[in-house]
C-alpha positions in Angstrom: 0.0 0.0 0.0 1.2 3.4 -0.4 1.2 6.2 1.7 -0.5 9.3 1.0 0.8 12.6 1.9 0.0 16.4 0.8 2.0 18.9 -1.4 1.3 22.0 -3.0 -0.2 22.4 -6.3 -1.1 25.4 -8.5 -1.6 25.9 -12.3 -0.2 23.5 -15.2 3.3 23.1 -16.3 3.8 21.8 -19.6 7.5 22.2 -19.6 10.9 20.9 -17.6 13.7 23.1 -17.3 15.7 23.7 -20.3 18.5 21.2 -21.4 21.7 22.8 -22.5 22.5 22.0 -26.2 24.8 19.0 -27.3 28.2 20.1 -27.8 28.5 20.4 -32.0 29.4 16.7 -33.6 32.8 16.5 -35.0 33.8 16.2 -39.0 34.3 12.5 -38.5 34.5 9.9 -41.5 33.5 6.9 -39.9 34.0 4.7 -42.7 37.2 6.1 -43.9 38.9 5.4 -40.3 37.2 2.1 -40.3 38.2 0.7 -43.3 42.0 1.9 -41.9 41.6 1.0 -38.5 39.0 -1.6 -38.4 40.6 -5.1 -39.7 43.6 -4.9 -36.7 41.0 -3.9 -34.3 38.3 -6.9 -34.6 41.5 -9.2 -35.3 42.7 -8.0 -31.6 39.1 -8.7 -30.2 39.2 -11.9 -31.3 41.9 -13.1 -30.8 41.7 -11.7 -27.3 37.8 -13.5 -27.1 40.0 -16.8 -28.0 42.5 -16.4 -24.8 39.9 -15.3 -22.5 36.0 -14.9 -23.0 35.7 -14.2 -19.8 36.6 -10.5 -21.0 33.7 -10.2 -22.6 31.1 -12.3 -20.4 32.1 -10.5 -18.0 31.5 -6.9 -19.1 27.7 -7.9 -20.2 27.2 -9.7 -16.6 28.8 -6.3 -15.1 26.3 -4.1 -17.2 23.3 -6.6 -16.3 24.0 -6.4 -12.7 24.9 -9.8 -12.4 27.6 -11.0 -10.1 29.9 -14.2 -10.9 27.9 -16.7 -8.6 24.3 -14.9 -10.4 25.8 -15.6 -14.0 26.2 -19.3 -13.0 22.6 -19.9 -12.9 22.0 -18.6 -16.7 24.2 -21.4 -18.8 22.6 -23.8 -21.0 20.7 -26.3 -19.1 20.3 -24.1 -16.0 16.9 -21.8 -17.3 15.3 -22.3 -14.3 17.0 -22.5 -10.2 15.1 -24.9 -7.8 13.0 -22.7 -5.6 12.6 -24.9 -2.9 11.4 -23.2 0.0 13.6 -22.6 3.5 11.1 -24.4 5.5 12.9 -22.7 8.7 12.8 -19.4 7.6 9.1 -20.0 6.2 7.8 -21.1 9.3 9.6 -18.1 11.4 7.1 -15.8 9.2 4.3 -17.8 9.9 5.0 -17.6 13.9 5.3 -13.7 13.6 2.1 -13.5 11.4 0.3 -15.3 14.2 2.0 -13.3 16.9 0.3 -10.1 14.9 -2.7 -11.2 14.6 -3.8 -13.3 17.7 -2.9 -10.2 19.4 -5.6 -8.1 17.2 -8.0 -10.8 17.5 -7.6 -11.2 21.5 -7.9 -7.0 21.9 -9.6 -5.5 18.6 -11.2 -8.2 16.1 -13.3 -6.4 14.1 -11.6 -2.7 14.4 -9.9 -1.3 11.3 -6.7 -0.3 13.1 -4.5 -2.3 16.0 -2.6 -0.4 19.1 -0.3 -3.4 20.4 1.4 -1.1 23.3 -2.1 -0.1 24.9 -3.9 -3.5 23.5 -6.8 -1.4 21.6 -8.5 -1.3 18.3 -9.8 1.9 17.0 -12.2 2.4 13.9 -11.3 5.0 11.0 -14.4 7.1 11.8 -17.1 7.5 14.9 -19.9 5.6 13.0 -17.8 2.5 13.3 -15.2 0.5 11.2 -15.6 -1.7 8.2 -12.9 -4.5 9.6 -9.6 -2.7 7.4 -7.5 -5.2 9.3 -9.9 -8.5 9.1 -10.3 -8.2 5.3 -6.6 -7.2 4.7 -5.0 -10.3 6.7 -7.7 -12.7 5.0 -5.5 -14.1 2.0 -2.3 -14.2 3.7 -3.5 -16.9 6.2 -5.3 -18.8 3.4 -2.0 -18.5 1.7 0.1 -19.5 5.5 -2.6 -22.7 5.7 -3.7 -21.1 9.5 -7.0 -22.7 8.8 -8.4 -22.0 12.6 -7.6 -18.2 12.1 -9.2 -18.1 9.1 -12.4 -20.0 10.4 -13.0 -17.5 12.7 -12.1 -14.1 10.4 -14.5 -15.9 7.9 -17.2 -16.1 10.1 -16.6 -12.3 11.4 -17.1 -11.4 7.4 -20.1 -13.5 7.3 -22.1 -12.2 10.5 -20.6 -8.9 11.2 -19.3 -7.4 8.6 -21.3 -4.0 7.1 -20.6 -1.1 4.7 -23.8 0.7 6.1 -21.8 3.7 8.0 -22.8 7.4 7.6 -19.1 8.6 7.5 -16.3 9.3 4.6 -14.1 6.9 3.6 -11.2 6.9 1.7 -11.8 5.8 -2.0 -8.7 4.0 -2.9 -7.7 2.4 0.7 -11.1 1.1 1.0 -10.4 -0.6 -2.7 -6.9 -2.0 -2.3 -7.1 -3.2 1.2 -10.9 -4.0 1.7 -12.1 -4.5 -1.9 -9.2 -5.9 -3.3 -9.1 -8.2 -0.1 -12.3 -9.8 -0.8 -11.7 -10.7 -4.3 -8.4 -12.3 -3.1 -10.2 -14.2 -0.3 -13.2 -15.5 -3.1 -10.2 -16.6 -5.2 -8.2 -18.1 -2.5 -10.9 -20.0 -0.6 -11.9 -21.5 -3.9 -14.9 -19.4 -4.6 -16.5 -18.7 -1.2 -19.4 -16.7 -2.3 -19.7 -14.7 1.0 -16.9 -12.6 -0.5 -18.1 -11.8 -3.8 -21.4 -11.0 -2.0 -19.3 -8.5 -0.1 -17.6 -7.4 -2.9 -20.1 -6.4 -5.4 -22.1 -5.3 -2.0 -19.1 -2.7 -1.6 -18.2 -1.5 -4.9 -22.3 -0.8 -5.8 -21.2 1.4 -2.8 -18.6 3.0 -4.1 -19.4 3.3 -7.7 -20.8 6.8 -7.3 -17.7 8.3 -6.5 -16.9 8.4 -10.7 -19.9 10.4 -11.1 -17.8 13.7 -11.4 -17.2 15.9 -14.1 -14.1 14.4 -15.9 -15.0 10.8 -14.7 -12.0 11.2 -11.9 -12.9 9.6 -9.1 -13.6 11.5 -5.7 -11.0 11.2 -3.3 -13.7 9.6 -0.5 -17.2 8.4 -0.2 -19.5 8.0 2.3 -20.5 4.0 1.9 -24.0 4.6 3.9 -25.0 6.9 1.4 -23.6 5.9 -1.5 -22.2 9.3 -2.6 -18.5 11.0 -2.9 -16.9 13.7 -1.3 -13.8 16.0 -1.8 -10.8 15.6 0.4 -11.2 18.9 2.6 -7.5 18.9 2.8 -7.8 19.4 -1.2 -11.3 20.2 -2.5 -10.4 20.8 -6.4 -8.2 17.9 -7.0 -7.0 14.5 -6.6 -3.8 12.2 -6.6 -2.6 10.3 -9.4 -2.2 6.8 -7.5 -5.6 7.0 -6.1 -7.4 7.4 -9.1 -5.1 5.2 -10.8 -4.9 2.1 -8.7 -8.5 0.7 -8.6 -8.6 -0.4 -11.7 -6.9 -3.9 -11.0 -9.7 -4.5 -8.6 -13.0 -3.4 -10.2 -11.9 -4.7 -13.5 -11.5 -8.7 -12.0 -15.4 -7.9 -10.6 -15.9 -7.2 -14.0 -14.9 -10.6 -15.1 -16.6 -12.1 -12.2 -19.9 -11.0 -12.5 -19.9 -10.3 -15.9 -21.1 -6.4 -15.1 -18.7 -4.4 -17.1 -20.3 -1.4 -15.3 -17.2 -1.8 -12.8 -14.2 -1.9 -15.5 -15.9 1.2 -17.4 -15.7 3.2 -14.7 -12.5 2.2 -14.0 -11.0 2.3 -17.5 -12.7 5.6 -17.8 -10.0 7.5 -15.4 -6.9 5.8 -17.6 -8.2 7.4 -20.6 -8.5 10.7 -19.0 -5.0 10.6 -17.5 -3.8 9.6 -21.1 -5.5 12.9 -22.7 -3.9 15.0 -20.1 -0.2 13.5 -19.6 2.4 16.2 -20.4 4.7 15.5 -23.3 7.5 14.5 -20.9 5.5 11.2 -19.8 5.4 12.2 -16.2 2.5 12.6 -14.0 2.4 15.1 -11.8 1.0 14.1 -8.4 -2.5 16.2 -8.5 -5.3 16.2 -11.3 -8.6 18.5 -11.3 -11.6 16.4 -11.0 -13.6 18.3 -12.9 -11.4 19.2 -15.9 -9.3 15.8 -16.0 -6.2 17.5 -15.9 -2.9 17.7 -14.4 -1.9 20.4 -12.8 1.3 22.2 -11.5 2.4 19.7 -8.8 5.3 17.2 -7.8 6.6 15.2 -10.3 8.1 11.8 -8.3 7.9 8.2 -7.5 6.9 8.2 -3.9 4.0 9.8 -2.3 0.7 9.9 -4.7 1.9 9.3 -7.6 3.6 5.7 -6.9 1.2 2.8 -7.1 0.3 4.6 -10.7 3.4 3.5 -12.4 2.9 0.2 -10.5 -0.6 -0.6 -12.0 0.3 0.3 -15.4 2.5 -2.0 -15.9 0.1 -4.5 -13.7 -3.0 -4.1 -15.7 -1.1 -5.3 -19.0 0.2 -8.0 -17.2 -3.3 -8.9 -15.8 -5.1 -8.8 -19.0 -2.7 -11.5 -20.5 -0.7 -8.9 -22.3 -3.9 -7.9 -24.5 -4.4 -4.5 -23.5 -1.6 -3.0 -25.4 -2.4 0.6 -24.3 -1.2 -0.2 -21.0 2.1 -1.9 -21.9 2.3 1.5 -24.2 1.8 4.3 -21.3 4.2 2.0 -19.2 7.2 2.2 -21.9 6.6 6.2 -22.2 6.1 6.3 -18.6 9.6 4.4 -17.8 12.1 6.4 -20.7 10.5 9.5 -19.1 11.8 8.0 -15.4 15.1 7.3 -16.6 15.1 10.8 -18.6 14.5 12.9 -15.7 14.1 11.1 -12.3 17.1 8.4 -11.8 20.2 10.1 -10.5 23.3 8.6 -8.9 25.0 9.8 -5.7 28.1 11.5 -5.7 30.3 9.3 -4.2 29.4 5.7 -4.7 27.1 5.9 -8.1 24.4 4.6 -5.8 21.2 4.9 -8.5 18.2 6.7 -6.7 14.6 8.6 -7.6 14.6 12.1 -7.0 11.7 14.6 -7.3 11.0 17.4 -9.6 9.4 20.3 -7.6 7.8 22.6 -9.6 8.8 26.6 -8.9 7.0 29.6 -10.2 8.8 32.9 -10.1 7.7 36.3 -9.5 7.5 37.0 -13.5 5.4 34.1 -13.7 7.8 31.6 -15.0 8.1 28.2 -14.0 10.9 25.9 -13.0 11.4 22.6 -11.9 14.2 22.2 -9.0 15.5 18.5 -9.0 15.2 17.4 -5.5 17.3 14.7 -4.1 14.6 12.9 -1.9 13.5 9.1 -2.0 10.5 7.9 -0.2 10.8 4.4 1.2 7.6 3.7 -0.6 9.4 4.3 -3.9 11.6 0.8 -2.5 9.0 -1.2 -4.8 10.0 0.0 -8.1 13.0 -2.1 -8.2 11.3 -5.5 -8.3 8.4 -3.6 -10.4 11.4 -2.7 -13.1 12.8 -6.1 -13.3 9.4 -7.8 -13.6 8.9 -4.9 -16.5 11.7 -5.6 -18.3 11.2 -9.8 -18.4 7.1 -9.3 -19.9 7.1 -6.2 -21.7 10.5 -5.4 -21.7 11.2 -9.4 -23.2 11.8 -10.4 -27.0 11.2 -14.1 -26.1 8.2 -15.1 -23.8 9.2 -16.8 -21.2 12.6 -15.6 -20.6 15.2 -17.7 -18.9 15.8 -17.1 -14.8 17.2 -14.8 -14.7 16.8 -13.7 -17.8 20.0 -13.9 -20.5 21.1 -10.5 -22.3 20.1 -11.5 -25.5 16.5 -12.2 -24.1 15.5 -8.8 -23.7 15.2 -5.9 -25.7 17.4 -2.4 -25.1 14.6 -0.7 -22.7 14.6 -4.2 -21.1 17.9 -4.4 -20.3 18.3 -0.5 -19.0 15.3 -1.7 -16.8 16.4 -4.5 -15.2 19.8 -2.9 -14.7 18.5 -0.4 -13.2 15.8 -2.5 -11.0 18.6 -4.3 -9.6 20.8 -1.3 -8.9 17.6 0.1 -7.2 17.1 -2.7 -5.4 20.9 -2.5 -3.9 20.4 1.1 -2.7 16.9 0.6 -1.1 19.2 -2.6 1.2 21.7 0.4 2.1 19.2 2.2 3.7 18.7 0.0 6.0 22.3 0.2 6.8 20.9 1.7 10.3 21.3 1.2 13.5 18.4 -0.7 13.8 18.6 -2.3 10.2 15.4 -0.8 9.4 15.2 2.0 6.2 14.3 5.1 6.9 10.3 6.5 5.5 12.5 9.2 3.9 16.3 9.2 2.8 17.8 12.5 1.5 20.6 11.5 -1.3 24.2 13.8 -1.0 24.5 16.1 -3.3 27.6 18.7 -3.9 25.7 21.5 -2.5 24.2 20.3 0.3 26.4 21.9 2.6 26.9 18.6 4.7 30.5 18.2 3.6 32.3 15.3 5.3 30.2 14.8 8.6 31.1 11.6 10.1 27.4 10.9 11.4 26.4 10.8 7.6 27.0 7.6 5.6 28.5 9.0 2.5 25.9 9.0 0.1 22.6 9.5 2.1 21.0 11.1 4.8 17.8 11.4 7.1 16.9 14.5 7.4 17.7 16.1 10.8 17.6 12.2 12.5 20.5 13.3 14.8 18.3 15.4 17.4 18.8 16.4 21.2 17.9 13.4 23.4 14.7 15.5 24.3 13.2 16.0 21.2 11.2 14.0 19.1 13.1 13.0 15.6 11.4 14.5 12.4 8.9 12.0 10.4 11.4 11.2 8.0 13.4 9.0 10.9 10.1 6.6 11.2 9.8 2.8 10.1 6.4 1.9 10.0 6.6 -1.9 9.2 6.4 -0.8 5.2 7.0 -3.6 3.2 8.4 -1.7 0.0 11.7 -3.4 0.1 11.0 -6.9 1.1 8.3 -6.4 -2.2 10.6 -6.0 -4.3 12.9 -8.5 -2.8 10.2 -11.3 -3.6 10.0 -9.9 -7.4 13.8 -10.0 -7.7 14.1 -13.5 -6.3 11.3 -15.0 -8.1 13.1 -13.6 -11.6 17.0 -14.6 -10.5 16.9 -17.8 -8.1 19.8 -15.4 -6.3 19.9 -16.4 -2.8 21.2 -12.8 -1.6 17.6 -11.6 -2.1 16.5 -13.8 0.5 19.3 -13.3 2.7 18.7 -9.5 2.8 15.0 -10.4 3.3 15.7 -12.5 6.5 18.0 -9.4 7.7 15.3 -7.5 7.4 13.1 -9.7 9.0 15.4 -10.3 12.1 15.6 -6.4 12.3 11.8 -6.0 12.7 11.5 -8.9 15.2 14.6 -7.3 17.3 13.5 -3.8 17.2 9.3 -3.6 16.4 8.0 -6.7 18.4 5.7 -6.6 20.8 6.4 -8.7 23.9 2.9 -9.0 24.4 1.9 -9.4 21.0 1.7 -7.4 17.7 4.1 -5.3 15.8 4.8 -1.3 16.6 6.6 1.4 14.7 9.8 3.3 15.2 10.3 7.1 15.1 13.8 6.8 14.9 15.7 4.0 12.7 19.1 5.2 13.9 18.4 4.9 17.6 19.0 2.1 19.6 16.6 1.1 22.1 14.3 1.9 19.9 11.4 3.6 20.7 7.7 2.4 19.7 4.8 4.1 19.0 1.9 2.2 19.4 0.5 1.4 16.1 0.6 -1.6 13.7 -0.3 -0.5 9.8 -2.7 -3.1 8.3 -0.2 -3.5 5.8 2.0 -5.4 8.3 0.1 -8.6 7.9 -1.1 -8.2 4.4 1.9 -7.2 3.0 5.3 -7.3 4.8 4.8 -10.7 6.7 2.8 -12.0 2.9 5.7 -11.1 0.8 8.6 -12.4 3.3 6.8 -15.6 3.7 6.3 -15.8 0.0 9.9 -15.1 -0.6 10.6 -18.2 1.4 8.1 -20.4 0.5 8.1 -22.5 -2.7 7.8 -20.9 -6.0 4.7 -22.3 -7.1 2.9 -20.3 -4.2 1.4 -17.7 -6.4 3.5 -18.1 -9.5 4.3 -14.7 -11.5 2.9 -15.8 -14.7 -0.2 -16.6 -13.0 -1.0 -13.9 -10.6 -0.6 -10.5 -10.0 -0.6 -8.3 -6.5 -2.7 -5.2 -5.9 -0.8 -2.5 -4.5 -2.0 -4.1 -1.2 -0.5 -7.5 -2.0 -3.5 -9.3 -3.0 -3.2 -11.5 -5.3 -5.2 -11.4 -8.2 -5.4 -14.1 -10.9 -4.4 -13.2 -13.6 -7.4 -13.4 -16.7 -8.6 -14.3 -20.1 -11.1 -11.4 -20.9 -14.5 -12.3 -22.3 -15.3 -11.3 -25.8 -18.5 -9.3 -24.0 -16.1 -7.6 -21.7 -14.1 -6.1 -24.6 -14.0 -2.2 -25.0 
């Protein structure tokens, strides 16, 4: 799940700030120097590739991101590692799963949130809950086998489970976690029909939210009376993930019930955010929800604007790779990424996401200032990239684990490279005293003014961490049991066979149990990754059961639990099947 958080916006910005000029090409006769030069020099390659090929093997592995040991699982014969699972390691996850969630059960079962440090539940608004963290936890212990567990969630959803609340609730959290829970549950449990009832139940609820203007969705509705509001917070727009990351969700109801109603609406918004994207291939993180636009606001992969990347390239992939429109908006959307938001740090090349902040002057001019910021939530596009670059991204179908050079096209390779270097920088983050990342790291620049401070690591940062002992540390310090990194961990194993990706994952799983667990049961934040003891505060996200405990256990469970060519995950880690579209369906 992502996090939401709020930035200014203004007007539109069609432009980014100016590029200087290439430098002037020189007078070069390419074929008159090759015909000179070029017999010696491809008689030295290869006579060089006869004395030692590892030259040249090992330049491609270098550029692929592949180490030695990794290359030695992509020679003929070798296409696909054993995924066995670490039965050990497995069952540690399944112990801290139920260490979560008996806790929740024994002090809050039916309450959309869990305190573990004062053992109370509270509900999202005074007219009462809708069960955020029942539904949420439902598929991972159908997925665990916790069969008692899930008897008695089931029978909460059955008996005690309503949507008929008179307050305002928020759009897209209610669809990923709650929706998009149900329709993972119906799946899972081979076809229980209590959770389609609910489903189809909640999204008739929700469906009036699209009735706007530009077909935008609002940002909340209110499920009693079946109507949307405005975020107060922003009453003329709305963020680019949470319009754009429902449509995974109400398209599979589509196919379920055979109502298309759901997938219309849904599909609706994509086309809209297609009319309006800039001619860079970014979206900015606001839109008006009356005029369907963008407008001037943060360009970035963190914060309201993440899970839309994700579910473009997620809606190709769960349409069998027949909705070409999608796999097009993600290509744009990714050489616009590379164009403008991946940068490297100063000292160790470490590759990061920065923002563009937009700037408008007092002659009414606009710039963009390149801000060197990463969200943890921004941790997922790693795994996302390299799943990317082996479907659309692939000239074969399927491509070998992990993939060979040859198997993907140019845009493939860049993306995996880059995945994988991603991937590498989101694990040095957590190169804390705790071991846990930081919600936000600040990437060194030249003129940041820090210069060699020894408290630093030497290319990142969290932003003013290092307080007196009797203040609190800023928001950025924070782990909230976010399971960004340990996503894309899965994704990267599940696409190499590497065994690093699981060691890192059990690091970070040994880091949570050391520092977040609750003697008494449950899981609690940090406000300060760098501080050791750490101190809690009393509150365990949904997300840790349905995603963070889901995707470590997946990563060390056999590989034909969920398989990638089968399934995709909402941004909430529900899996989702993926489908074979009926004719009627068809726009």
């Amino acid at each position: 799940m992502r996090q939401r958080k709020n930035f200014k916006s203004g007007k539109d910005a069609r432009e980014l700030p100016r590029r200087e000029e290439p430098p002037p090409e020189f007078d070069f006769d390419l074929f008159k120097y090759t015909k000179i030069l070029g017999l010696p020099i491809l008689l030295a390659l290869g006579i060089a590739y006869y004395l030692n090929p590892a030259i040249f093997t090992d330049a491609i592995q270098a550029y692929m991101g592949y180490s030695d040991n990794e290359m030695s699982r992509i020679m003929p014969g070798q296409d696909k590692p054993d995924f066995l699972a670490d039965a050990h390691k497995r069952d540690a996850i399944v112990v801290a799963f139920k260490h979560a969630w008996l806790a929740y059960e024994r002090d809050a079962m039916g309450d959309d949130e869990y305190h573990p440090i004062s053992h109370e539940g509270t509900n999202l608004t005074a007219a009462g809950g809708i069960g955020y963290t029942v539904v949420d936890s439902i598929d991972t212990m159908l997925l665990m086998g916790l069969h008692q567990e899930y008897s008695r969630a089931r029978e909460w959803v059955a008996n005690k489970m309503t949507f008929d609340r008179n307050a305002t609730f928020n759009t897209f959290e209610t669809t990923i976690r709650v929706l998009g829970g149900l329709l993972s549950a119906y799946h899972l449990s081979k076809e229980d029909q209590i959770y389609l009832e609910k489903a189809v139940e909640l999204a008739d609820r929700i469906l009036p939210v699209f009735n706007t203007p530009s077909g935008l969705p609002f940002t909340n509705v209110n499920l009693a009376l079946r109507e949307g509001r405005i975020d107060p917070s922003w009453p003329e727009f709305v963020s680019s993930s949470e319009v754009a990351t429902l449509q995974l969700e109400f398209r599979y109801l589509s196919v379920l019930t055979g109502n298309s109603i759901y997938w219309e609406k849904a599909e609706a918004v994509m086309q809209t955010m297609k009319r309006g994207l800039m001619p860079h291939g970014l979206a900015s993180i606001f839109l008006n929800w009356q005029t369907g636009e963008f407008v001037l606001s943060a360009m970035r992969l963190g914060s309201r604007a993440d899970s839309y990347y994700e579910y473009l390239l997620k809606q190709y992939l769960q349409t069998n790779n027949t909705e070409v429109v999608y796999r097009e908006m993600y290509s744009d959307a990714m050489d616009a990424v590379h164009k403008h938001l991946i940068k490297k740090s100063i000292n160790s090349n470490m590759v990061y996401t920065s923002e563009l902040i937009p700037e408008r002057h007092p002659n009414g001019e606009i710039s963009w200032r390149l801000t060197p910021k990463q969200d943890h939530l921004v941790c997922f596009f790693g795994g996302s990239l390299m799943l990317g670059a082996t479907t659309t991204g692939a000239l074969v179908h399927p491509v070998s684990i992990p993939p060979r050079p040859e198997e993907l096209s140019e845009s493939g390779k860049r993306d995996w490279k880059t995945g994988v270097n991603l991937i590498k920088t989101c694990m040095d983050t957590h190169s804390t005293a705790t071991g846990l990342a930081p919600e936000i790291a600040h990437f060194r620049i030249a003129s940041d003014g820090i210069g060699l401070d020894p408290r630093f690591p030497s290319d990142w940062y969290i932003k003013g961490a290092h307080m007196k002992p009797d203040e609190l540390p800023p928001y950025d310090s924070r782990y909230i049991l976010r399971p960004e990194t340990v996503e894309s961990l899965f994704l990267a194993y599940r696409l190499t066979g590497h065994d690093k990706y699981r060691n890192w994952a059990w690091e970070i799983f040994q880091a949570i149990e050391t520092h977040c667990r609750v003697d008494t049961g449950g899981y609690a934040s940090i406000i300060n990754v760098d501080e050791v003891p750490s101190r809690k505060e009393d509150k365990m996200e949904t997300f840790m059961m349905s995603e963070t405990l889901k995707y470590l256990y997946l990563i060390f469970a056999d590989a034909r639990v969920l398989p990638l060519d089968k399934y995709v995950l909402n941004t909430e880690a529900h899996p989702l099947p993926i489908l074979d579209i009926p004719p009627n369906l068809l726009s």
